[in-house]
BAVEXKE-61508 format. One line per 2 residues: number of its first residue (from 1); their letters; for each residue y, x, z of N, C-alpha, C. Coordinates in pm, whole numbers, padded with zeros to 5 digits, m for minus. Layout:
REM BAVEXKE-61508
NUM) a) Y/X/Z/Y/X/Z/Y/X/Z | ...
//
This chain:
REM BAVEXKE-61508
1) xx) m00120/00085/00000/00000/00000/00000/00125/00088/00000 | 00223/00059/m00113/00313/00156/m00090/00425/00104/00036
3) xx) 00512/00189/00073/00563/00218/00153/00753/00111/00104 | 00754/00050/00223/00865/m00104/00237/01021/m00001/00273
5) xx) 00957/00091/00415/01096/00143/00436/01042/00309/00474 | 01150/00387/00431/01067/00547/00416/01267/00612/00542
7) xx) 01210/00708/00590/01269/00772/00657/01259/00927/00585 | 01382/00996/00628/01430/01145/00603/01469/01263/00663
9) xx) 01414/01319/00724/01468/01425/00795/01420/01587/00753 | 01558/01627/00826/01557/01818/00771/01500/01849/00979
11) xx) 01467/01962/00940/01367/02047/01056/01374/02186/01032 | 01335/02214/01157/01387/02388/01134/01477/02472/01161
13) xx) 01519/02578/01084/01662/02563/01020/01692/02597/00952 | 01833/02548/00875/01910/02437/00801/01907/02562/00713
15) xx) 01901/02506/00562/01915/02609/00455/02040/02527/00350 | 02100/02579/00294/02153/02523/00160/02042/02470/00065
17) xx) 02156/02319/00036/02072/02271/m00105/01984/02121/00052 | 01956/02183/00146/01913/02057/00173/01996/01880/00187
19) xx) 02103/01894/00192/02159/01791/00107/02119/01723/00049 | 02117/01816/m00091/02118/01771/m00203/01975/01670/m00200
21) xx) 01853/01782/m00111/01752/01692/m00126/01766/01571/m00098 | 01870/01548/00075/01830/01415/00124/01905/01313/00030
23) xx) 02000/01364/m00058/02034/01245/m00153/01974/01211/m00224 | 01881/01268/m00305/01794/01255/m00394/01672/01169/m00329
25) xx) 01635/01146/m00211/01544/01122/m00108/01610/00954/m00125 | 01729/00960/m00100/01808/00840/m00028/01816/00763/m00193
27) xx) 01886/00807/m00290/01932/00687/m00406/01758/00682/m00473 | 01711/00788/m00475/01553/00730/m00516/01458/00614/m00486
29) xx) 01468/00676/m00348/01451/00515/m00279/01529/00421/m00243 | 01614/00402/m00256/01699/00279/m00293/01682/00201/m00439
31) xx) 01711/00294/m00511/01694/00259/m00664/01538/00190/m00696 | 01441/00232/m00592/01320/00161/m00622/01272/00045/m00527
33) xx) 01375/00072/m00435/01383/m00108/m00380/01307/m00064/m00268 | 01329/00069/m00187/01312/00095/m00072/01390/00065/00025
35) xx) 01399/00084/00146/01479/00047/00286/01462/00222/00278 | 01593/00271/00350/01582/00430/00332/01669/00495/00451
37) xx) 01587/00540/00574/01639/00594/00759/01688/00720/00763 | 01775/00709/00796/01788/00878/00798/01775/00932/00951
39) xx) 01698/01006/01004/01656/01084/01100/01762/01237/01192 | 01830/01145/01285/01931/01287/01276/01828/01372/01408
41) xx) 01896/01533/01346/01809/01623/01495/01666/01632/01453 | 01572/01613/01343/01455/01664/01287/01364/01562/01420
43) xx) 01239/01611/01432/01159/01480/01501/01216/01480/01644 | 01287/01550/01736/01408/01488/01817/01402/01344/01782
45) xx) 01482/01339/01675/01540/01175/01611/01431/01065/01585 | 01339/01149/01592/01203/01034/01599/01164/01006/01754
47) xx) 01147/01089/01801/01129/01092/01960/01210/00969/02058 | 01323/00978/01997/01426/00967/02077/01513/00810/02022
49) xx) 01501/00755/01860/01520/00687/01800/01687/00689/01753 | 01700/00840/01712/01801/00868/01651/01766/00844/01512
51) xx) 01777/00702/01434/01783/00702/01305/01867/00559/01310 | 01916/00577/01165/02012/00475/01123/01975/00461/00951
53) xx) 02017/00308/00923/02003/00313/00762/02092/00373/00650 | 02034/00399/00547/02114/00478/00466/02151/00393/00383
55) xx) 02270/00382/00267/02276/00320/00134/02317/00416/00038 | 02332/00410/m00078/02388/00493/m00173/02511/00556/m00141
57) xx) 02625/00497/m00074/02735/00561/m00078/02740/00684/00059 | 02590/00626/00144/02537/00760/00249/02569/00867/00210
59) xx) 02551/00908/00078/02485/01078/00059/02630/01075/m00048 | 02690/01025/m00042/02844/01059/m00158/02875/01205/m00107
61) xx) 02919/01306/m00211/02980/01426/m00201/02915/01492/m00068 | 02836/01531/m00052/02723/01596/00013/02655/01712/m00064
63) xx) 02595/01692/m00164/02528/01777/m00314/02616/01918/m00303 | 02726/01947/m00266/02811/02057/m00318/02779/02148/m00136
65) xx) 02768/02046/m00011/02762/02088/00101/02631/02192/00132 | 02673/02290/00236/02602/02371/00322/02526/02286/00401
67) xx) 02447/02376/00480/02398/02272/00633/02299/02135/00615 | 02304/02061/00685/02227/01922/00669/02298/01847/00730
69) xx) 02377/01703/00665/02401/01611/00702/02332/01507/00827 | 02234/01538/00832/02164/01505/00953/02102/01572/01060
71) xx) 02159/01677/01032/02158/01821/01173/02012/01839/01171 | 01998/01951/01276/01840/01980/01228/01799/02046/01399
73) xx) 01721/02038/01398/01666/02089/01589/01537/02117/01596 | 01494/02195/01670/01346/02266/01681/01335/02120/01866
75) xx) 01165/02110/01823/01131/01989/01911/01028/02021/01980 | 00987/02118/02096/00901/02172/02192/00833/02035/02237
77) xx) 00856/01933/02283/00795/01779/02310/00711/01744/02148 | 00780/01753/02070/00693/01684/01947/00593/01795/01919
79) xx) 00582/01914/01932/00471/02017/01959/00338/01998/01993 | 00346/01862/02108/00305/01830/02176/00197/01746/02174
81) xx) 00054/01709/02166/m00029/01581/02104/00028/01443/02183 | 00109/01403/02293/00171/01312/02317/00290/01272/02316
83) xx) 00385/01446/02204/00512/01394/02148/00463/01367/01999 | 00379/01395/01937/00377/01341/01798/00294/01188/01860
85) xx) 00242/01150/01905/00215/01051/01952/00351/00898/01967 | 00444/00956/02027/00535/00901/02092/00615/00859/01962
87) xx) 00623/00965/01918/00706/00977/01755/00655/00904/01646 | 00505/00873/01670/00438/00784/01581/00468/00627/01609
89) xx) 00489/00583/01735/00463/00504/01817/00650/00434/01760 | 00761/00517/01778/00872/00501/01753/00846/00464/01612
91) xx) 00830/00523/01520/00798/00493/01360/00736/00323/01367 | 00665/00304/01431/00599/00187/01396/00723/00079/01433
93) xx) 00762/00099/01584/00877/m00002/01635/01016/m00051/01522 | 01020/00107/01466/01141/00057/01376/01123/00042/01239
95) xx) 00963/00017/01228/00932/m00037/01105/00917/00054/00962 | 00898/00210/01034/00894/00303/00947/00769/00306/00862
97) xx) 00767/00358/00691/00599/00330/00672/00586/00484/00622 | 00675/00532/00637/00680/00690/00580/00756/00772/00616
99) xx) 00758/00913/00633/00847/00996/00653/00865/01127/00528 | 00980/01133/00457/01012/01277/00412/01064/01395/00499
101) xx) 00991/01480/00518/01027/01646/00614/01091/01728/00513 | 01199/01797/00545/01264/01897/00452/01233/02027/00563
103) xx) 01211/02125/00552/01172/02215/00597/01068/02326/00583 | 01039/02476/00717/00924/02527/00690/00763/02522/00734
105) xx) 00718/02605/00723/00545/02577/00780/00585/02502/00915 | 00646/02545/01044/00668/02421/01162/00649/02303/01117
107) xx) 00744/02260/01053/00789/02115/01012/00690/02080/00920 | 00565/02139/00835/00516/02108/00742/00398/02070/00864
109) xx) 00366/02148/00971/00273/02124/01042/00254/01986/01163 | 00396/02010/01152/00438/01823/01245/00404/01704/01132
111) xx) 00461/01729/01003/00421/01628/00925/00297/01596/00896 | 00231/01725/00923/00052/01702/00885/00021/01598/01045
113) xx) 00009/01642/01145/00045/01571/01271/00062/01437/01279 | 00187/01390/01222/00242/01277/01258/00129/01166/01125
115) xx) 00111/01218/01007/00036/01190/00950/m00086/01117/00983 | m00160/01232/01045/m00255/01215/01137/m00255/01074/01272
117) xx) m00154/01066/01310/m00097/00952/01407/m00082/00839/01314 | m00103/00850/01199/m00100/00686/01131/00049/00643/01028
119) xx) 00100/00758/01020/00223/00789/00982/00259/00867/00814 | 00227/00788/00744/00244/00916/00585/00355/01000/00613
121) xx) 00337/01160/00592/00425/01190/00537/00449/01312/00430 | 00555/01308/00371/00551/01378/00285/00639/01508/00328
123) xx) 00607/01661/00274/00701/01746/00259/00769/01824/00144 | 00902/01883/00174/00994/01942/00107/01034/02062/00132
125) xx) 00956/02204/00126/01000/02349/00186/01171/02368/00210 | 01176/02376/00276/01340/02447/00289/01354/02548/00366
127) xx) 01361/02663/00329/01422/02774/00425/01450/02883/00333 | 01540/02964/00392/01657/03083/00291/01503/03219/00293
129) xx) 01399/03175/00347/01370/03309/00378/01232/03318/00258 | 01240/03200/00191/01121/03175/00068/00985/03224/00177
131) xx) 00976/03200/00248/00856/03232/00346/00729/03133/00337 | 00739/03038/00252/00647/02977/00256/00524/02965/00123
133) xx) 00391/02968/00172/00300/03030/00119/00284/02934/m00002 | 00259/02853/00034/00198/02710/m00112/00351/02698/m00205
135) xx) 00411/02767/m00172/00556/02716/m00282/00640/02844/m00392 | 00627/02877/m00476/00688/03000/m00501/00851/03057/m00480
137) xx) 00875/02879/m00459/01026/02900/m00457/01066/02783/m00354 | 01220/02821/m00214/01211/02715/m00161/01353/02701/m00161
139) xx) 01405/02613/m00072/01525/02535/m00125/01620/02599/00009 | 01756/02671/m00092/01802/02757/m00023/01811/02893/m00040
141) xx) 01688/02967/m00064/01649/03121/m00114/01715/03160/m00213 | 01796/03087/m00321/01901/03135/m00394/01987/03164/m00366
143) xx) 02096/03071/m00256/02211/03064/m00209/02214/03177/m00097 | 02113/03192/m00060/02130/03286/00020/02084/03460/m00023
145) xx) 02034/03440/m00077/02060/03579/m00178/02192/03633/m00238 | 02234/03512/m00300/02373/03498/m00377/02504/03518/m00256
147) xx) 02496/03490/m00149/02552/03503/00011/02561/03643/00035 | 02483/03706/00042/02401/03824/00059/02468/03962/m00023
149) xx) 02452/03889/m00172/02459/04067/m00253/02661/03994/m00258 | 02744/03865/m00292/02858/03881/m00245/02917/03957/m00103
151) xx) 02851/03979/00003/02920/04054/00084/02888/04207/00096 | 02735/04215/00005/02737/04347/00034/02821/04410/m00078
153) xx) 02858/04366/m00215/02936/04415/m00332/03106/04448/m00252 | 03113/04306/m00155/03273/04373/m00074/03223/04493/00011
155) xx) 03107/04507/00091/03070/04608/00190/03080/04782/00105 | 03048/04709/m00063/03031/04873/m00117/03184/04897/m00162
157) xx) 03249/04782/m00131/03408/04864/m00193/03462/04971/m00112 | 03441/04951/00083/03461/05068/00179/03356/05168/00210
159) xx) 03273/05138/00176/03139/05249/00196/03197/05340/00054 | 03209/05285/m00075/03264/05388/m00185/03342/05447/m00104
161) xx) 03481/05398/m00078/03598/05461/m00044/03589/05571/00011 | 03490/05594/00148/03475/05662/00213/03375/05743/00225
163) xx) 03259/05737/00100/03169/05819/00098/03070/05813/00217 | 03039/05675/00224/02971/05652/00353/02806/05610/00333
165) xx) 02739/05594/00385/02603/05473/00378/02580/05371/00465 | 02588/05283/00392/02580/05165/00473/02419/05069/00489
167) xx) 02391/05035/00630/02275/05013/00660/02273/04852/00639 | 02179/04732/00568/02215/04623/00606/02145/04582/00596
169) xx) 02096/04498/00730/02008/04385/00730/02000/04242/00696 | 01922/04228/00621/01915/04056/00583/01857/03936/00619
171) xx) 01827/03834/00624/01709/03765/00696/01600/03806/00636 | 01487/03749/00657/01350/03755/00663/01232/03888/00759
173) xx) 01182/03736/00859/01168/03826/01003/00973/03844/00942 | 00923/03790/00829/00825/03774/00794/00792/03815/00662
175) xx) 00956/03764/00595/00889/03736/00461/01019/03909/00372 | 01023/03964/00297/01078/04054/00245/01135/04009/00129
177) xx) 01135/03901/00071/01162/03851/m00047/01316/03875/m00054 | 01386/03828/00018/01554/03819/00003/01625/03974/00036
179) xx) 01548/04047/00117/01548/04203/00098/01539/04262/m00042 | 01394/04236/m00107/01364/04267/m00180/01462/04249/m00346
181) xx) 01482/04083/m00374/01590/04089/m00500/01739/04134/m00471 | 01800/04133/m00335/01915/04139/m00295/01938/04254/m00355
183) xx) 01847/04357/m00260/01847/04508/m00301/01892/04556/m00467 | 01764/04472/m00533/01829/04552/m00691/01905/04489/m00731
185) xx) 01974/04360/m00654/02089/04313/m00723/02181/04405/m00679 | 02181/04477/m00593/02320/04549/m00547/02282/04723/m00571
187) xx) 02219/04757/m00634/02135/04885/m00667/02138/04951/m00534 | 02053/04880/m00465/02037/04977/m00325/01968/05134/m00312
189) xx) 01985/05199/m00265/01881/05324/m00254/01722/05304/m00223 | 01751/05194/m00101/01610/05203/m00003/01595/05070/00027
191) xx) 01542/04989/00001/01482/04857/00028/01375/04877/00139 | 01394/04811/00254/01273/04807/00363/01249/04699/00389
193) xx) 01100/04651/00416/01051/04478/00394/00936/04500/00521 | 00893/04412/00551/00787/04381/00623/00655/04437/00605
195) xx) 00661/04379/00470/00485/04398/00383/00461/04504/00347 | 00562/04610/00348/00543/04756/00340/00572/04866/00432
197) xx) 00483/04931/00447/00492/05063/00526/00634/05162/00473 | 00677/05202/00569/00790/05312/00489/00792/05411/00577
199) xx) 00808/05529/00525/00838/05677/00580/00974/05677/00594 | 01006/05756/00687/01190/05786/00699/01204/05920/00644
201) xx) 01171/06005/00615/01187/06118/00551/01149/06106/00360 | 01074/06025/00378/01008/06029/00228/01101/05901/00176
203) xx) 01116/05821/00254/01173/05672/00179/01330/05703/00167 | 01364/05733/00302/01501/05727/00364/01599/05887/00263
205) xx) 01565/05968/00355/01592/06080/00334/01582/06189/00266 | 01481/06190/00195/01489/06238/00045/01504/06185/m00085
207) xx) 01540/06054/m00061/01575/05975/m00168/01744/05999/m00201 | 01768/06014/m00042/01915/05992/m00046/01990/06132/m00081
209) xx) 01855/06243/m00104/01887/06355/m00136/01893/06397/m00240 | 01783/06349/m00302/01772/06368/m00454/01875/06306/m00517
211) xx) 01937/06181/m00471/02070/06137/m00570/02195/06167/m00569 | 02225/06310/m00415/02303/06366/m00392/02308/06445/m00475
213) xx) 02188/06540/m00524/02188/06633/m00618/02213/06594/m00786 | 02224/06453/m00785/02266/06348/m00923/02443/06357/m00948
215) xx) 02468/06371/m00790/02582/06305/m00834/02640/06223/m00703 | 02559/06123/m00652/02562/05998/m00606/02633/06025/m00478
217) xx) 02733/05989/m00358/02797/06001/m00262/02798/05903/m00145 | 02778/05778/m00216/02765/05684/m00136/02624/05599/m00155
219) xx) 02558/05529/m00028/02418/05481/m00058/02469/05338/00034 | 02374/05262/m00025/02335/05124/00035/02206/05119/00084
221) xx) 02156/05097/00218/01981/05082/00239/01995/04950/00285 | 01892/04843/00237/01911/04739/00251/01775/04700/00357
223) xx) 01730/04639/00448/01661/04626/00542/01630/04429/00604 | 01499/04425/00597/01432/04286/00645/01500/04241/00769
225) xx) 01524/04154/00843/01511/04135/00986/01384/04126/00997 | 01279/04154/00994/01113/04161/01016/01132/04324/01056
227) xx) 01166/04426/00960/01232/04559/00992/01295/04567/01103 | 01408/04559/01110/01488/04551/01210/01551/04747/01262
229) xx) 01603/04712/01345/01671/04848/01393/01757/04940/01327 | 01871/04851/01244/01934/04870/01145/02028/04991/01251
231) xx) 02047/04971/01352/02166/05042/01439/02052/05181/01474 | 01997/05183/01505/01915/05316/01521/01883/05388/01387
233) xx) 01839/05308/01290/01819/05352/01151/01951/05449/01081 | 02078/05369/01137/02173/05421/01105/02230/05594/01154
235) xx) 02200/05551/01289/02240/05676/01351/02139/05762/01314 | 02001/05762/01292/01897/05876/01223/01979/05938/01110
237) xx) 02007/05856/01062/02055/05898/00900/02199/05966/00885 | 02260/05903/00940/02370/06023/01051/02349/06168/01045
239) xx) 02241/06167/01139/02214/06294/01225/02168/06380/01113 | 02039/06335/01057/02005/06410/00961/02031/06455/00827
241) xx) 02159/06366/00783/02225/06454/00636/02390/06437/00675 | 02426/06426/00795/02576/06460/00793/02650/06337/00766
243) xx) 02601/06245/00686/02704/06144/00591/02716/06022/00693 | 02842/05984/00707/02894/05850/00792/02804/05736/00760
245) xx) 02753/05672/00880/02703/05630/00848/02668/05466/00917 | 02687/05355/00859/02764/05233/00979/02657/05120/00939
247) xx) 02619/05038/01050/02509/04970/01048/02574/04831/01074 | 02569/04745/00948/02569/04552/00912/02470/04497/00922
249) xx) 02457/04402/01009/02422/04298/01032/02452/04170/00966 | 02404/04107/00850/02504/04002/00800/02475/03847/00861
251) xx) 02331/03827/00887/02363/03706/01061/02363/03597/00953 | 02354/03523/01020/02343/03388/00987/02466/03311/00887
253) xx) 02553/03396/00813/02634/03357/00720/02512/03305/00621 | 02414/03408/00620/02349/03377/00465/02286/03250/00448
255) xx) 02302/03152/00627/02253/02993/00589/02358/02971/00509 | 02447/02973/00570/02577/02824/00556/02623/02906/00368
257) xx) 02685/02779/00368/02774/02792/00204/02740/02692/00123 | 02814/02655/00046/02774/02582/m00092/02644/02608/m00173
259) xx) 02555/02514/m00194/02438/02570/m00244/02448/02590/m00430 | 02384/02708/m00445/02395/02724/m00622/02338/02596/m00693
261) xx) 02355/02661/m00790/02311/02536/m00901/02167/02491/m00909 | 02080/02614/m00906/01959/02624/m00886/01909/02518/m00731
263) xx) 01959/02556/m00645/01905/02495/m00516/01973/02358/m00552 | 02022/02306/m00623/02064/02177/m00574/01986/02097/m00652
265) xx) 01936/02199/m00789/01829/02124/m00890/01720/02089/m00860 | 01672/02239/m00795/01539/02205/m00709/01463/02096/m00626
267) xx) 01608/02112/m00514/01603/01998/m00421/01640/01865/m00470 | 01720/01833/m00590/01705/01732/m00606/01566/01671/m00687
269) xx) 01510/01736/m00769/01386/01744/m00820/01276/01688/m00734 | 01259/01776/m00611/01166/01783/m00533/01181/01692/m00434
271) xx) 01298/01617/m00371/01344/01509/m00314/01260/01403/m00396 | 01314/01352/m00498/01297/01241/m00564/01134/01253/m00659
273) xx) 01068/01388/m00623/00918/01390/m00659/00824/01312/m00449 | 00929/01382/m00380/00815/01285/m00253/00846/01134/m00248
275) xx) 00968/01117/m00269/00961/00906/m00310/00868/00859/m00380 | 00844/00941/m00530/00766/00923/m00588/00603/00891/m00519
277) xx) 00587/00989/m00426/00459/01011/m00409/00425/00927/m00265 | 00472/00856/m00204/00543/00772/m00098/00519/00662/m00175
279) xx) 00568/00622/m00244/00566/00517/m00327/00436/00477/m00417 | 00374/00619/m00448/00225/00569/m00528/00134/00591/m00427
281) xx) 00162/00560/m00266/00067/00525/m00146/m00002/00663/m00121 | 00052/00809/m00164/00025/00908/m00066/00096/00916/00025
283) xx) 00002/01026/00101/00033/01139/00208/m00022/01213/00252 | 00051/01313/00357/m00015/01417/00377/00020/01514/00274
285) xx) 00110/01562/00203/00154/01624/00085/00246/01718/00106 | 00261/01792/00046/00403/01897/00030/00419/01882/m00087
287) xx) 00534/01915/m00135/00593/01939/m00283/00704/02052/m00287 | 00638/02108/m00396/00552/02274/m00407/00629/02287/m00584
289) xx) 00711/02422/m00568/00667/02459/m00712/00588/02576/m00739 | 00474/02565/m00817/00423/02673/m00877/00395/02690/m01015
291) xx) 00429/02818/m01010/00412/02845/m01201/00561/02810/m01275 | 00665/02789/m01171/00793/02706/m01211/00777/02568/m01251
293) xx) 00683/02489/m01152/00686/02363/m01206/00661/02304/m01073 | 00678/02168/m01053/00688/02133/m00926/00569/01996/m00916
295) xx) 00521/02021/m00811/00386/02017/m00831/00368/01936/m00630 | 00252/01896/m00606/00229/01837/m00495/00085/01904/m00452
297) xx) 00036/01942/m00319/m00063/01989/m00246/m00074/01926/m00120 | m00175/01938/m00097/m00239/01888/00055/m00159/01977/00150
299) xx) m00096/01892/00232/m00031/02016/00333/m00146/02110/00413 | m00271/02062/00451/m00382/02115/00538/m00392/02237/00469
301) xx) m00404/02196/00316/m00473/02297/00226/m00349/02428/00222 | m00217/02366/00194/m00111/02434/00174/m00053/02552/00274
303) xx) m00077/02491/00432/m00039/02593/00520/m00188/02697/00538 | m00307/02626/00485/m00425/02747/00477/m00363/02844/00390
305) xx) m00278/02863/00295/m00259/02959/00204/m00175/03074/00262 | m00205/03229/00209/m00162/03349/00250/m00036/03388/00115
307) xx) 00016/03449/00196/00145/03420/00101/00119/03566/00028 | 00183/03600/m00061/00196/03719/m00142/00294/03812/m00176
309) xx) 00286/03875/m00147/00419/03969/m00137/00434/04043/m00343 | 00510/04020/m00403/00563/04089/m00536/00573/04245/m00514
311) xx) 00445/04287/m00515/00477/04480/m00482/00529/04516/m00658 | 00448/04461/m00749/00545/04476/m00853/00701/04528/m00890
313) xx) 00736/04409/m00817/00909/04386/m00814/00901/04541/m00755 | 00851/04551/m00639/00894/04613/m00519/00917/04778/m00624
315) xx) 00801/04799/m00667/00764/04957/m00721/00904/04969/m00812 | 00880/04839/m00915/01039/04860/m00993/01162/04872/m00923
317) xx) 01182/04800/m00860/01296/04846/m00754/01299/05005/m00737 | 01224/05064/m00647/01203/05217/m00581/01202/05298/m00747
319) xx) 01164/05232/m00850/01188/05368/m00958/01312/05330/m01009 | 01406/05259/m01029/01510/05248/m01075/01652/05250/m00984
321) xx) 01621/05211/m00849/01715/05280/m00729/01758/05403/m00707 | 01757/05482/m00811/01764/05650/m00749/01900/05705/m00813
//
């Protein structure tokens, strides 16, 4: 039986482009003669019966916004087999027959959960850190790349000036991906990621030597938050070739911002593919692109999957950085 009235919520946290999804979420199902909740505070708002109805003019000029219109919160109680319980129990009272999740593996794993409690629901990856295994691409991971190599391109106008190297860390405490393209977008020296082992003499320090003997004066090393120890990294590198040397942190700018063109396509794509699938009486789903096409999986099956790291990319990077 398909689904009378469908609910929406973002979980986690908040990436660009999720917006865009929940509009696409909201006029989809409207347009098909759904009742359509919006969920503020992620399952909080289920817990707690923070939801309200949406209509079309809900999601007006939102698409261009950062953040999530319906805020987003990590839920230690819904963790819980008698907070997804409770949360199921709320769904029924207010007449819910479905839920859309925008978010990562957490939130993909509550939806499998609440599912389980008698509850369809569907998911939508969102996080800047592309960390998630069943999806090749997630909503956000552009904008925040694009976040990323804009401040480090201003960071290389004073590191030139001064003949300096600058150390900078990016998100991904797991995943290396936004390390990884940032880097050759900004021709870094030294890319450091999670999924790879690195030497400090072999990676670091004779790299930065050999391009001294090129020519080269100033370096960029670009670094995971999975890495980490950008401020110690810095001062090594200091000590051992002389050259100034100052350690960025760029922090949680790389959520917020206007989402690119790409993330807003995505998410709107992938929004208005879980109505779809809500509507032809699944659940239990994620929606997934792979192969560049956007596609639906069993969430059970989906969070079983091991993610893959692009050593490819990676090798091209390290031979053309020098």
């Amino acid at each position: 039986m398909s689904a009378k009235t469908i609910a929406v919520l973002t979980s986690g946290g908040d990436a660009p482009g999720m917006n865009a999804a929940i509009r696409a979420v909201v006029r989809a199902g409207i347009t098909s003669g759904l009742h359509v909740m919006g969920v503020r505070r992620g399952y909080n708002g289920l817990l707690t019966g923070d939801v309200f109805e949406m209509n079309l003019r809900s999601v007006s000029d939102i698409i261009h916004r950062g953040g999530t219109m319906l805020y987003t919160a990590r839920s230690p109680e819904f963790n819980t087999k008698e907070g997804v319980q409770k949360a199921a129990d709320m769904c029924r009272k207010l007449g819910i027959d479905g839920v859309v999740v925008i978010g990562g593996d957490g939130s993909f794993r509550g939806a499998r959960d609440l599912t389980g409690a008698g509850i369809p629901c569907i998911g939508i990856p969102g996080t800047i850190d592309n960390d998630i295994a069943s999806s090749e691409y997630t909503i956000g991971f552009d904008t925040a790349m694009n976040t990323a190599v804009q401040m480090i391109d201003r960071l290389r106008d004073t590191t030139e000036s001064h003949d300096r190297c600058s150390v900078v860390e990016v998100m991904g405490r797991r995943c290396g991906d936004l390390a990884l393209q940032t880097g050759i977008a900004v021709g870094a020296t030294t890319i450091l990621v999670p999924e790879v082992e690195y030497d400090f003499q072999r990676d670091i320090i004779e790299r930065m030597r050999f391009t001294q003997k090129t020519g080269k004066k100033h370096f960029i090393i670009i670094v995971a938050e999975g890495v980490g120890h950008v401020s110690e990294l810095a001062d090594s590198i200091e000590k051992q070739t002389g050259i100034e040397t100052r350690a960025t942190v760029l922090g949680h700018v790389q959520r917020g911002g206007s989402p690119t063109l790409r993330d807003r396509v995505v998410a709107s794509e992938m929004g208005y593919t879980a109505v779809e699938l809500l509507n032809a009486g699944k659940s239990n789903r994620v929606v997934v692109m792979r192969k560049s096409e956007i596609v639906d999986l069993d969430i059970t099956e989906a969070l079983a999957m091991k993610r893959t790291f692009d050593v490819d990319l990676y090798n091209i990077a390290h031979k053309i950085s020098i």
